[in-house]
C-alpha positions, 0 to 999 in steps of 0.5 A, a space after each residue: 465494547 460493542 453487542 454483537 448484532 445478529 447480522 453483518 454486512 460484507 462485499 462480495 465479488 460478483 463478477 470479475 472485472 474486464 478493464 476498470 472496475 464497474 460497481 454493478 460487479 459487487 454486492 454489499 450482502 447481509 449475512 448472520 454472524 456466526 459465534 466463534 469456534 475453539 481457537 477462533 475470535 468474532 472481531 468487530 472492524 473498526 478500519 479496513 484497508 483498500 489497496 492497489 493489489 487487491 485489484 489484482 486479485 479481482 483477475 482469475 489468475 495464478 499470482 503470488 496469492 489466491 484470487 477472490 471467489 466470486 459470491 465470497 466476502 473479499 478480503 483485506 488488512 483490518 484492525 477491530 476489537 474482540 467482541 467474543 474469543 474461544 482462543 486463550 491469547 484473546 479477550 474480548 476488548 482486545 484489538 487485533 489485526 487481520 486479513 479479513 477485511 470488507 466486512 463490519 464483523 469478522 469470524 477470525 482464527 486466533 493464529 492468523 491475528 496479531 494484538 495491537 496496543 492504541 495507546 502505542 499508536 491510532 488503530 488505523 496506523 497499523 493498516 498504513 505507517 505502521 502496517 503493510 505499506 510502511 514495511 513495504 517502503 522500509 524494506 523496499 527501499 533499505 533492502 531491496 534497492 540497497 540503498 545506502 546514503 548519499 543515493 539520489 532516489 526517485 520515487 514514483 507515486 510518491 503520493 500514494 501510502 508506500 511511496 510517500 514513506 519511501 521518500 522521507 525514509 530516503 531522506 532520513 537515511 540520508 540521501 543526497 536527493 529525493 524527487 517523486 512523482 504524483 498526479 496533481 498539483 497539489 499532491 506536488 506541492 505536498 511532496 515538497 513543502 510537508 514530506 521533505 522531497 527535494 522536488 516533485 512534478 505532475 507526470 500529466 503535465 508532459 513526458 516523464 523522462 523529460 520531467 524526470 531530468 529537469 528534477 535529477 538532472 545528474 540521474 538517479 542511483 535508485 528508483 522505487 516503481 508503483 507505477 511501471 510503464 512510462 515511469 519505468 523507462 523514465 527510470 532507466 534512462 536517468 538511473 547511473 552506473 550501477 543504479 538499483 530499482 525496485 519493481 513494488 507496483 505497476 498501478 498504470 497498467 492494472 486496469 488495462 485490457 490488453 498486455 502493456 508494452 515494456 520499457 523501449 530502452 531495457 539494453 541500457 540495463 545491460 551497458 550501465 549494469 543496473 539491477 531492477 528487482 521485483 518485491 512481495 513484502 510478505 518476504 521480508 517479514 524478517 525486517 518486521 520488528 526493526 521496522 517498527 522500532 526505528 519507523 515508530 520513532 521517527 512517526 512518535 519524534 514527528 520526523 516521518 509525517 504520514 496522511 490518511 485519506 479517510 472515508 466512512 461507513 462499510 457501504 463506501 467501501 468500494 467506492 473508496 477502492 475505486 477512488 484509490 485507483 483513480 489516485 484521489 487519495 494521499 496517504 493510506 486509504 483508510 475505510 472506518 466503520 
């Protein structure tokens, strides 16, 4: 167990961003860190998430959850250990999980965390596999998209922290096809030879819906979009009768400054009776200890591999965000302090 320092270092939104991101619009600030209040616990980060939706909340708008403030810390999943607890369901040297991520020390309400167990699994799978991301694949996927076995699925993003999961879950459940797409060549090759994936392409390489056929040449029953945009249309197109598509992330347009085009050919929704539903993963915390009991043996039994892009020290942080959009991870992007 760590001494608590008398300071901590924290991000702050200093501006909101127009476009992409610039790093001018953050501060890595020093602050004092504070003793914990009744029902409160300091928690020294050990790991902290970065992902695609925090970009969203970087925008003045009302959204499904409050946008950062500028001149605060931001915020994120995080694991770290007590160093000081004055709630009873909390000691020091427990670890918990957290939503106050972006900085090395975290004054946290003891309602608002959860205990992990290491010897269960790494800390940083809590943040990935385990975590948010994991959930959102199983419950995307299985409840969302209906998915029932023997469905052809594509995944877009297949690479990335959810679509990686969703593809070997489709998989294990018994799909009669999975294809995913990624960015490079070697995320590619990945899908295929290391996660299960039928088939895979490199959406730079050419249109996605010609792409697309060339891999599910008998379509598709279900789509799971981190991408929207050309992929989406892609999806339609190739989706059969009935097909069913859930609608988690749109990372192609989130840096765009102007509103993005929909898909062109959104009539053939009508004529195949296709079913495109939008998720919030908070929604389907009901799911949460299935998901970890059926998703924990497959990690625990080798069946489900998962990747970790790892970069270190808070102070990268954002440049470990700003990778994350750009799709240089595979996996989880994990920042370990």
């Amino acid at each position: 167990m760590s001494a608590t320092p008398a300071t901590s270092r924290e991000w702050h939104l200093v501006a909101r961003p127009h476009g992409w991101p610039k790093p001018e619009e953050f501060a890595l600030r020093e602050t004092a860190v504070a003793e914990p209040g009744e029902g409160q616990i300091l928690v020294r980060n050990i790991h902290m998430s970065v992902d695609p939706y925090m970009r969203g909340r970087m925008n003045d708008v009302r959204s499904y959850i409050p946008p950062f403030q500028l001149d605060q810390p931001m915020e994120g999943g995080a694991v770290g250990e007590v160093v000081a607890s004055r709630s009873d369901a909390f000691k020091p040297g427990d670890h918990v999980l957290h939503g106050l991520g972006w900085r090395e020390y975290a004054l946290v309400e003891g309602a608002h965390a959860v205990k992990v167990d290491p010897a269960v699994a790494p800390l940083s799978t809590y943040l990935g596999v385990l975590g948010m991301p994991g959930l959102t694949a199983y419950a995307g996927l299985l409840e969302v998209a209906s998915f029932k076995e023997g469905d052809s699925v594509f995944v877009s993003g297949a690479a990335g922290a959810v679509g990686l999961q969703v593809g070997q879950i489709a998989r294990l459940k018994g799909a009669s096809r999975v294809v995913g797409s990624a960015g490079t060549d070697e995320k590619v090759r990945a899908l295929v030879e290391e996660y299960g994936f039928d088939a895979a392409f490199n959406y730079k390489d050419g249109p996605v819906a010609e792409q697309l056929k060339q891999v599910a040449p008998e379509g598709i029953d279900v789509y799971f979009d981190n991408v929207g945009g050309e992929h989406l249309e892609a999806a339609i197109g190739a989706m059969k009768l009935h097909g069913r598509a859930t609608l988690c992330g749109a990372i192609a347009g989130y840096n765009e400054t102007e509103p993005q085009p929909g898909p062109r050919n959104m009539i053939a929704i009508i004529g195949k009776r296709l079913r495109l539903q939008g998720m919030i993963v908070r929604d389907h915390q009901a799911l949460q200890p299935q998901f970890v009991q059926e998703v924990g043996g497959w990690v625990r039994s080798g069946e489900l591999k998962y990747r970790e892009t790892v970069v270190n020290g808070v102070e990268n942080a954002l440049d470990a965000f700003l990778g994350m959009l750009r799709g240089e991870n595979t996996g989880k992007m994990i920042v370990t302090f």
